[in-house]
ChimeraX commands (.cxc) that place a marker at each C-alpha (Angstrom):
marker #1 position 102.70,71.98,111.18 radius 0.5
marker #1 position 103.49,75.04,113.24 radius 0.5
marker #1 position 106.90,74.44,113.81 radius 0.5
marker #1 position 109.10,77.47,114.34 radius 0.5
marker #1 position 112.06,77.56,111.54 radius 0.5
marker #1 position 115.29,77.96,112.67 radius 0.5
marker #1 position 116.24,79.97,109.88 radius 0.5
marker #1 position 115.19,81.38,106.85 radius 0.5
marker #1 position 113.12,78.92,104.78 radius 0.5
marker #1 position 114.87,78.88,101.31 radius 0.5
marker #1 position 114.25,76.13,99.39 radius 0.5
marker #1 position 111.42,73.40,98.78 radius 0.5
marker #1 position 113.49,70.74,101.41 radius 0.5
marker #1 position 113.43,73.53,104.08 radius 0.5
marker #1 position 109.36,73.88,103.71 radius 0.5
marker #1 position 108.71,70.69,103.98 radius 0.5
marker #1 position 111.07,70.05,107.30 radius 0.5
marker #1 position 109.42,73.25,108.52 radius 0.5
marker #1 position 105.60,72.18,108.12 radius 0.5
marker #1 position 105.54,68.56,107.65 radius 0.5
marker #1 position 104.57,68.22,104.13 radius 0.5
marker #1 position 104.62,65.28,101.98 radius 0.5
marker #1 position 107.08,65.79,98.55 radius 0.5
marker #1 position 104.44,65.74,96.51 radius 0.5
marker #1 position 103.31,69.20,98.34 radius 0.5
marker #1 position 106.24,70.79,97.50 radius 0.5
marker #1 position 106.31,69.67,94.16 radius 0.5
marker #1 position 103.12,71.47,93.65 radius 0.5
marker #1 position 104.63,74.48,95.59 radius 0.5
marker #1 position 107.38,73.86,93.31 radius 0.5
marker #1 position 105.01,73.82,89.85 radius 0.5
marker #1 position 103.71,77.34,91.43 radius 0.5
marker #1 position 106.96,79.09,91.91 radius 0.5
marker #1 position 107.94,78.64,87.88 radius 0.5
marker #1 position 104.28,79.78,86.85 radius 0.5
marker #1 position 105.18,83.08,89.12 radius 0.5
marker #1 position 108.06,83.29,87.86 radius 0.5
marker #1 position 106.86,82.88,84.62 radius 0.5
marker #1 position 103.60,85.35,84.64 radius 0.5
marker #1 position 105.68,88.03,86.67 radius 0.5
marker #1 position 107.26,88.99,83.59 radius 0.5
marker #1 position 104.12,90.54,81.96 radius 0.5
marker #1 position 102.14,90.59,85.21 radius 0.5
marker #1 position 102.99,92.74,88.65 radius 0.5
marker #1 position 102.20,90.10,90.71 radius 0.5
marker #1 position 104.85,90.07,93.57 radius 0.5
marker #1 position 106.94,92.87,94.92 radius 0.5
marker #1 position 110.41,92.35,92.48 radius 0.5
marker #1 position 112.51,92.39,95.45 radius 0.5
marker #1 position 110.74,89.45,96.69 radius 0.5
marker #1 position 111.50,87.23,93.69 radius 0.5
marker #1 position 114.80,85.42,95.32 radius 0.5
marker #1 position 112.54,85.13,98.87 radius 0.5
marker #1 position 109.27,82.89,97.55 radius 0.5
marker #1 position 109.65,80.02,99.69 radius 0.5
marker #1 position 109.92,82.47,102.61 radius 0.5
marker #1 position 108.16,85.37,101.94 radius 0.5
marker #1 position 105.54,84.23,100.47 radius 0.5
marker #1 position 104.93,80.23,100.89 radius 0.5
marker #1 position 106.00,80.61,104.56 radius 0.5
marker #1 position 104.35,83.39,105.30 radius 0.5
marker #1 position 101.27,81.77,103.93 radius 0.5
marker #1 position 101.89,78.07,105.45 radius 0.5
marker #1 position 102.11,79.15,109.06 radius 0.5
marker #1 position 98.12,80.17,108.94 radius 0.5
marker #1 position 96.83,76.68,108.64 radius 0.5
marker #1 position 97.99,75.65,112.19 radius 0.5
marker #1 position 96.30,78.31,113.89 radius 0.5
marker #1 position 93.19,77.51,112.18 radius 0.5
marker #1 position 90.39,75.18,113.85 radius 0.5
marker #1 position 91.53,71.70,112.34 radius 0.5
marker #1 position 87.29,71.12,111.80 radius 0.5
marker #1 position 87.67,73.84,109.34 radius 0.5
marker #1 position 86.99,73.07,105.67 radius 0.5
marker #1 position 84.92,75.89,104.34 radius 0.5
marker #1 position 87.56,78.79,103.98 radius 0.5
marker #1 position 87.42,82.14,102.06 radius 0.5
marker #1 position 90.91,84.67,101.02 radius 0.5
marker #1 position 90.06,88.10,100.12 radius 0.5
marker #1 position 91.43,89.79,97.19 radius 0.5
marker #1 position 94.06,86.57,96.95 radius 0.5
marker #1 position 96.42,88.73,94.69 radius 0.5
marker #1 position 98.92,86.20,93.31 radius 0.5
marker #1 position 97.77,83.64,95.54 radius 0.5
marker #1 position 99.20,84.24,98.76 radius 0.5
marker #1 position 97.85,83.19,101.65 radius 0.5
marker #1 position 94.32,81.55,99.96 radius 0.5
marker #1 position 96.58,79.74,97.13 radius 0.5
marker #1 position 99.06,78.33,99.16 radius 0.5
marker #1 position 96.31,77.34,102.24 radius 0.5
marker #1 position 94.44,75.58,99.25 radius 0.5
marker #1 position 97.25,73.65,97.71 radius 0.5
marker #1 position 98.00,72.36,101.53 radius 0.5
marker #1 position 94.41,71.80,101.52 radius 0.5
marker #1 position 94.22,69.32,99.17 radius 0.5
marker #1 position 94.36,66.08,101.38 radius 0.5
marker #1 position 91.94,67.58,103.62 radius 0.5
marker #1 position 88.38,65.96,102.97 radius 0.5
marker #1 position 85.64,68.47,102.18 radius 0.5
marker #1 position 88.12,71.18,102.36 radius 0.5
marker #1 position 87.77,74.12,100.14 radius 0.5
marker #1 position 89.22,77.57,99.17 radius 0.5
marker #1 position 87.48,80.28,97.78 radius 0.5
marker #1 position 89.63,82.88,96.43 radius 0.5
marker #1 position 88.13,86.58,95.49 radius 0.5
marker #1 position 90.08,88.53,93.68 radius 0.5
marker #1 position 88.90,91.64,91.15 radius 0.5
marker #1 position 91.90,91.85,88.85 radius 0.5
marker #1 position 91.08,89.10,85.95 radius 0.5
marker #1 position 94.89,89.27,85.06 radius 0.5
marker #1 position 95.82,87.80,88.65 radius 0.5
marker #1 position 92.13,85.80,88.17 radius 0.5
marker #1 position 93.63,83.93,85.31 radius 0.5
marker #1 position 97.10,83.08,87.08 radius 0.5
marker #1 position 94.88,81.95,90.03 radius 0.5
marker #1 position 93.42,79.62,87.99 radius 0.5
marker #1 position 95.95,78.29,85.93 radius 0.5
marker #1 position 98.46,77.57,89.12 radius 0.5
marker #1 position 94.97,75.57,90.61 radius 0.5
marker #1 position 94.54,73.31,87.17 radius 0.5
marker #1 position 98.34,72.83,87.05 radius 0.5
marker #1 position 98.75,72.13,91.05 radius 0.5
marker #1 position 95.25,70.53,91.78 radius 0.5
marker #1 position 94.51,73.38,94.48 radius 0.5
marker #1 position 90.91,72.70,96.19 radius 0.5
marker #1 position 90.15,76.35,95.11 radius 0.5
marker #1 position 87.26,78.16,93.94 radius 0.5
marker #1 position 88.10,81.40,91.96 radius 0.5
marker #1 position 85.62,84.16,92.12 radius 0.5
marker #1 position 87.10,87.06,90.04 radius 0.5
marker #1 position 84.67,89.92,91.51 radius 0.5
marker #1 position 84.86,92.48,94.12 radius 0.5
marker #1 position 83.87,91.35,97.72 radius 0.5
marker #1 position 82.10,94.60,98.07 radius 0.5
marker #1 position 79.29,93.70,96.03 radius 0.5
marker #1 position 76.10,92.07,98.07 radius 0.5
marker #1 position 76.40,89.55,95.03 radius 0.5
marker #1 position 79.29,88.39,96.18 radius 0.5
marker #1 position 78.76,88.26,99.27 radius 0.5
marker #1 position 75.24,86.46,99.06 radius 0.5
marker #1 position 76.83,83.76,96.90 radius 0.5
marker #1 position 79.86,83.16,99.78 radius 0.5
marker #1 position 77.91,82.63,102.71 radius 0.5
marker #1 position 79.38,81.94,106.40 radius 0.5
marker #1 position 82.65,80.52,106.17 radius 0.5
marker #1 position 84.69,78.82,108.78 radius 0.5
marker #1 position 88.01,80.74,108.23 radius 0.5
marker #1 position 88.58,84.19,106.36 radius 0.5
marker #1 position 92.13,85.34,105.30 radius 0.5
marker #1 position 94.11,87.91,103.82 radius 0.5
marker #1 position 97.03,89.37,103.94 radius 0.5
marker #1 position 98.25,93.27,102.71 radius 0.5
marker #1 position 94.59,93.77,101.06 radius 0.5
marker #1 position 93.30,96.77,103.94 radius 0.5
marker #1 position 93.66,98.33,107.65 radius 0.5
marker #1 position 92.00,96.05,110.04 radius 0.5
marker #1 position 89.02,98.36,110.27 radius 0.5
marker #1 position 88.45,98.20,106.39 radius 0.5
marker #1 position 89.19,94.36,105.89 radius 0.5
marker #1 position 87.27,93.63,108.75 radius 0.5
marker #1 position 83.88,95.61,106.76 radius 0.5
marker #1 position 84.53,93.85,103.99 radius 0.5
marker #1 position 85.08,90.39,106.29 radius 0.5
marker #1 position 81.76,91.03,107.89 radius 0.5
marker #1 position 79.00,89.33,105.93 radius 0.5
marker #1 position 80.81,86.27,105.60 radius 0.5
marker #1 position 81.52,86.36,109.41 radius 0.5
marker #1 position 79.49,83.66,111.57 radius 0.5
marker #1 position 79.38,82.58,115.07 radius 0.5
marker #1 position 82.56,79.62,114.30 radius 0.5
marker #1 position 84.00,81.86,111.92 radius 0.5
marker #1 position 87.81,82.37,112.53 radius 0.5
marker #1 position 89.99,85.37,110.72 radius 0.5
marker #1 position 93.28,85.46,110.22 radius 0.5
marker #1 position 95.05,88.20,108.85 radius 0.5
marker #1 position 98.80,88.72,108.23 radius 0.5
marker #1 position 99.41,92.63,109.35 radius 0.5
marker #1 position 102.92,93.99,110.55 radius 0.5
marker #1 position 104.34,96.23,113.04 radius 0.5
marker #1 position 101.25,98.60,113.44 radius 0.5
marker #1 position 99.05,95.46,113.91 radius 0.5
marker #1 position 98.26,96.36,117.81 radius 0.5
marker #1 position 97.20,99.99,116.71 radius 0.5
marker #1 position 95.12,98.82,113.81 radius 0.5
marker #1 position 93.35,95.92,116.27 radius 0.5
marker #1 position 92.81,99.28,118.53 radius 0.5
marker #1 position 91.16,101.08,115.52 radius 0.5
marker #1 position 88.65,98.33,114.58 radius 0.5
marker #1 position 87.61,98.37,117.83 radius 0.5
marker #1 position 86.04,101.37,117.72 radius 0.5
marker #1 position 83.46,100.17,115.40 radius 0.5
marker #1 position 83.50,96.38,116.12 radius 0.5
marker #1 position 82.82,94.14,118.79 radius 0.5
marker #1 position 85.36,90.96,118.81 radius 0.5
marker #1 position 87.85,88.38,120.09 radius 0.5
marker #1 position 91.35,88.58,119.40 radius 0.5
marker #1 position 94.71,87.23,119.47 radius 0.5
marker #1 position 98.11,88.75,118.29 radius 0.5
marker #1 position 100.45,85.65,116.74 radius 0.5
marker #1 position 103.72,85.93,115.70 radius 0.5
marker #1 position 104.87,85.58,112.48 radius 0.5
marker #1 position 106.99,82.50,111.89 radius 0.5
marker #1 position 108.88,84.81,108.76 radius 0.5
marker #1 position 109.22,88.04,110.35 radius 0.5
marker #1 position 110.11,88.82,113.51 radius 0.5
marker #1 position 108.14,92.44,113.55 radius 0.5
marker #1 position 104.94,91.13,112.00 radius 0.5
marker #1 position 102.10,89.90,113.64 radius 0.5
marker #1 position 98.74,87.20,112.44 radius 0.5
marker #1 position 96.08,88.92,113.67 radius 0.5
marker #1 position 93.28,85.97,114.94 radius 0.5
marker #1 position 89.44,87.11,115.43 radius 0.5
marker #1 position 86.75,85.34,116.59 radius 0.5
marker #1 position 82.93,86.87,117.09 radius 0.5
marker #1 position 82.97,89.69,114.89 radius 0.5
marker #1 position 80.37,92.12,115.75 radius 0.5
marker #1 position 79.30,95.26,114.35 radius 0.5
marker #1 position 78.89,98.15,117.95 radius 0.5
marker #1 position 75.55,99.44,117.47 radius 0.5
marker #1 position 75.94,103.50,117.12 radius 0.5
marker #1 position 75.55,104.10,121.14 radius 0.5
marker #1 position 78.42,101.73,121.42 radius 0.5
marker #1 position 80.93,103.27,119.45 radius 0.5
marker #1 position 83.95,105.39,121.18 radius 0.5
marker link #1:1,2 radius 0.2
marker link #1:2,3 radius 0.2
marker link #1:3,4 radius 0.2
marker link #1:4,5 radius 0.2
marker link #1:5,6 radius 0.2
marker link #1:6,7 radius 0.2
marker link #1:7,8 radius 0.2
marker link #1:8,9 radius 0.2
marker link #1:9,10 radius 0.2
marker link #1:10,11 radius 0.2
marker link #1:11,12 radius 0.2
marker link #1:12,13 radius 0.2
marker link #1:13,14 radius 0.2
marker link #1:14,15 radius 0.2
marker link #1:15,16 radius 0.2
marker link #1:16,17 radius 0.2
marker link #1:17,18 radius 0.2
marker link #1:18,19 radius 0.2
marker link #1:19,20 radius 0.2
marker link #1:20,21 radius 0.2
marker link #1:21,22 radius 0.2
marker link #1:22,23 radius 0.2
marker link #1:23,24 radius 0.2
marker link #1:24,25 radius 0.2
marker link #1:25,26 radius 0.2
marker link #1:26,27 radius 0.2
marker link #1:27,28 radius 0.2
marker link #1:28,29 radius 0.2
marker link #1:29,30 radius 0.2
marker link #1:30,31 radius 0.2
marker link #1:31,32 radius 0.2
marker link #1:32,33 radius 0.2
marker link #1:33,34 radius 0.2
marker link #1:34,35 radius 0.2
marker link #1:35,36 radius 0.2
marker link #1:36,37 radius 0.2
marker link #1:37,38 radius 0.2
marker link #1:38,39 radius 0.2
marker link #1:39,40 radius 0.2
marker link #1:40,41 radius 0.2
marker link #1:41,42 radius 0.2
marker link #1:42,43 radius 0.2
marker link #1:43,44 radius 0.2
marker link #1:44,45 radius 0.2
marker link #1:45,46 radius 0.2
marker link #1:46,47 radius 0.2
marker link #1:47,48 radius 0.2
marker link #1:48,49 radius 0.2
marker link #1:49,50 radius 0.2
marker link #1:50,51 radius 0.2
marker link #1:51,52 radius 0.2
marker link #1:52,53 radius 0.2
marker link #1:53,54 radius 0.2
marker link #1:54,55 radius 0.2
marker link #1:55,56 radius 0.2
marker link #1:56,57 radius 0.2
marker link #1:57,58 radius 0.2
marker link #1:58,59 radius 0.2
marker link #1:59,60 radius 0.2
marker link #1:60,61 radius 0.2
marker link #1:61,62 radius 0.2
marker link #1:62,63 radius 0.2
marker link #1:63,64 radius 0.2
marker link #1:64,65 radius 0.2
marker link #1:65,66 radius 0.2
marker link #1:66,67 radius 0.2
marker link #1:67,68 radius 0.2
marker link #1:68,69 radius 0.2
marker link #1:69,70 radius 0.2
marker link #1:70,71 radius 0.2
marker link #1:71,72 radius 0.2
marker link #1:72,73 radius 0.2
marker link #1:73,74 radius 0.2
marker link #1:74,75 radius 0.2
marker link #1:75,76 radius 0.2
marker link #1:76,77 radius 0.2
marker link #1:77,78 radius 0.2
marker link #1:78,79 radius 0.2
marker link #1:79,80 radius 0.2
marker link #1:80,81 radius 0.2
marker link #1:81,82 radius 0.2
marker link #1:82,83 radius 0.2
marker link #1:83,84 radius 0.2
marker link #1:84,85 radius 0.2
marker link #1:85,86 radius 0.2
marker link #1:86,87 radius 0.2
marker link #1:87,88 radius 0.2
marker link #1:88,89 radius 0.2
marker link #1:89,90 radius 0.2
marker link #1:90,91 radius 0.2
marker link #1:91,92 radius 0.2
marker link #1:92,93 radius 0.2
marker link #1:93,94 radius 0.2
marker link #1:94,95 radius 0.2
marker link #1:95,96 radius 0.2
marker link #1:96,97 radius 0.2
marker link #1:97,98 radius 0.2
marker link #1:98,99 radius 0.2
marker link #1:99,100 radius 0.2
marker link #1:100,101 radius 0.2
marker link #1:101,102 radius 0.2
marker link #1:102,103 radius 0.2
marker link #1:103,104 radius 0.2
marker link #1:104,105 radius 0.2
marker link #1:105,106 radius 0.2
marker link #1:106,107 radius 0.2
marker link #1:107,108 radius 0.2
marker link #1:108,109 radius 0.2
marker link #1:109,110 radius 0.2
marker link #1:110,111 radius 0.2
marker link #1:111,112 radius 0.2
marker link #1:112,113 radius 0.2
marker link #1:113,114 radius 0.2
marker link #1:114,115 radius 0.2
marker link #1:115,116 radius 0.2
marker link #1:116,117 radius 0.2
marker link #1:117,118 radius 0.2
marker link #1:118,119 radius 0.2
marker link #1:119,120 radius 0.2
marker link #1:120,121 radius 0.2
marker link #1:121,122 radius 0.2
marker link #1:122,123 radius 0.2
marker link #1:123,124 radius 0.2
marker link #1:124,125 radius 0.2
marker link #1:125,126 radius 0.2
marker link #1:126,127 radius 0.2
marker link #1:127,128 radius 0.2
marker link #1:128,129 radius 0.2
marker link #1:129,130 radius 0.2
marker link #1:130,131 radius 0.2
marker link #1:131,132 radius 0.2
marker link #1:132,133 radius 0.2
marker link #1:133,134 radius 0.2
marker link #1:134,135 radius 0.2
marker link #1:135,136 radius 0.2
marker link #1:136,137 radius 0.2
marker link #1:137,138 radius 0.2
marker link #1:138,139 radius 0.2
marker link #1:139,140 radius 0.2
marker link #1:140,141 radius 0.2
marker link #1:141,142 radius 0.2
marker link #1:142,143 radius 0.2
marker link #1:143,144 radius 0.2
marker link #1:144,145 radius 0.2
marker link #1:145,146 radius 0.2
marker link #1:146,147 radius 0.2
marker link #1:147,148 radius 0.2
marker link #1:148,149 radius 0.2
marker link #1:149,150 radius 0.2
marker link #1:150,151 radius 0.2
marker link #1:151,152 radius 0.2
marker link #1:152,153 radius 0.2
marker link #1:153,154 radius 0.2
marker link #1:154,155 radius 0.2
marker link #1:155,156 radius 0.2
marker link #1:156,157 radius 0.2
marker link #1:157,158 radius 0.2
marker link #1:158,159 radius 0.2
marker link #1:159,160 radius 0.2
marker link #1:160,161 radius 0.2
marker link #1:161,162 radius 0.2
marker link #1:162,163 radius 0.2
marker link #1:163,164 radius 0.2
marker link #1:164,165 radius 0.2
marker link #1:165,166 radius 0.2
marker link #1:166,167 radius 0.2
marker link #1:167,168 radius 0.2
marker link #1:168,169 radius 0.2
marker link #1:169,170 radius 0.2
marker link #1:170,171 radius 0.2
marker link #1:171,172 radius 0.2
marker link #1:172,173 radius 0.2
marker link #1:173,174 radius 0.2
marker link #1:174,175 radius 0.2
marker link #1:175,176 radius 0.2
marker link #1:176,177 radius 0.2
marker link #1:177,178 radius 0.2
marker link #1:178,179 radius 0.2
marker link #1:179,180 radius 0.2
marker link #1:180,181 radius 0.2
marker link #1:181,182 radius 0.2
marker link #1:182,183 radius 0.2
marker link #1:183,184 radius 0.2
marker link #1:184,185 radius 0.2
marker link #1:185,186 radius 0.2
marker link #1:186,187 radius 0.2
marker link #1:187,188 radius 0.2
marker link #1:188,189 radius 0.2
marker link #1:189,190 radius 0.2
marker link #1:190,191 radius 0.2
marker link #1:191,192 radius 0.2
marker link #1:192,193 radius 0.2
marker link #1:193,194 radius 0.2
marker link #1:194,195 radius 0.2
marker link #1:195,196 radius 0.2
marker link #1:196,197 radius 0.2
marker link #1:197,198 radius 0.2
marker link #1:198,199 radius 0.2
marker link #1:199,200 radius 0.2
marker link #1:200,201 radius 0.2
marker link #1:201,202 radius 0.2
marker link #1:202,203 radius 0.2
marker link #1:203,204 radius 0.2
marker link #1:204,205 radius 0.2
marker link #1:205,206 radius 0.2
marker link #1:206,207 radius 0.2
marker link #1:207,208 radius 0.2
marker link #1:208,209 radius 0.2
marker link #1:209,210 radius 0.2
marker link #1:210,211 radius 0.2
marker link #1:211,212 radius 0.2
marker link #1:212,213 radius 0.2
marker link #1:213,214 radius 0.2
marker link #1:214,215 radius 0.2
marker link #1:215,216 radius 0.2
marker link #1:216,217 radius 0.2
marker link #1:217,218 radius 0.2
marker link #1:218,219 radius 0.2
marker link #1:219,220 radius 0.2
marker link #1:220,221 radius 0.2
marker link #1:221,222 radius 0.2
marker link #1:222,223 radius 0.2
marker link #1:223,224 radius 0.2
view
């Protein structure tokens, strides 16, 4: 995996020359894409003008994360997962990994339900918790994880507040931002203490994956 496409990613053949997935990956991929399609008529759950773009714009998009993860990883965590995208996709790629697992927090129990029914239709290694990350609940019951994701949930200042308790010393993030991702890694930093990395995208040339590593909260003194 990691391979940069050539051109856009359009169909099920081009994802699997692109990342190096088996058929049977992008017949689940496949499986997903008609449940979308499906629930997207009584559920918002993709941008409309991103319909005729899902292998690119969204399975893609989501793919390219698991090669810049540590390959020890298996304990991962997607906040508010949305329709599934990058947590969904990571998990369904997941699936030959041993011990791997996805937890996927998302609030809305409309987009909770679709999570789980693409995961009992596609086999997903997920775990769907249908709460709000902000509540200590939540966030006691997650734990340290070994890689966080997300992708259009918050500024990097926000997301990384609501990243924080399940932050350890191994833990990686990766976040999908776009153009403003340098100013918003500039922003965090004036509360947080951390690592970092700007990737680019593999689906759009002006976005950016945003990688952290030891995440820590500047005591009061240490604040700009």
């Amino acid at each position: 995996m990691g391979a940069v496409p050539a051109a856009k990613i359009d169909s099920p053949a081009d994802f699997a020359r692109v990342f190096g997935v088996s058929r049977e990956t992008t017949e689940k991929l496949s499986a997903y894409e008609t449940l979308l399609r499906q629930w997207q008529k009584t559920i918002n759950l993709v941008a409309p003008s991103t319909l005729a773009d899902i292998w690119h714009r969204h399975f893609a998009d989501s793919a390219q994360l698991l090669a810049l993860a540590p390959p020890e990883a298996r304990n991962w965590l997607d906040l508010g997962s949305g329709a599934g995208f990058p947590g969904l996709v990571l998990g369904i790629l997941l699936a030959d990994r041993e011990g791997a697992k996805m937890t996927l927090v998302e609030s809305d129990t409309r987009k909770a339900a679709f999570l789980r029914e693409v995961a009992r239709r596609t086999g997903a290694a997920v775990d769907i918790q249908p709460e709000r990350i902000e509540k200590v609940a939540t966030q006691t019951k997650l734990g340290g994880v070994d890689v966080i994701t997300a992708r259009a949930l918050a500024p990097l200042p926000r997301l990384l507040e609501l990243a924080a308790p399940a932050f350890s010393a191994h833990t990686t993030g990766l976040f999908l931002k776009g153009r403003e991702a340098e100013t918003e890694v500039d922003a965090a930093r004036e509360r947080w203490a951390f690592e970092s990395a700007l990737q680019p995208s593999l689906t759009d040339a002006g976005a950016r994956i945003v990688v952290v590593r030891a995440l820590q909260a500047k005591q009061e003194g240490q604040r700009r």
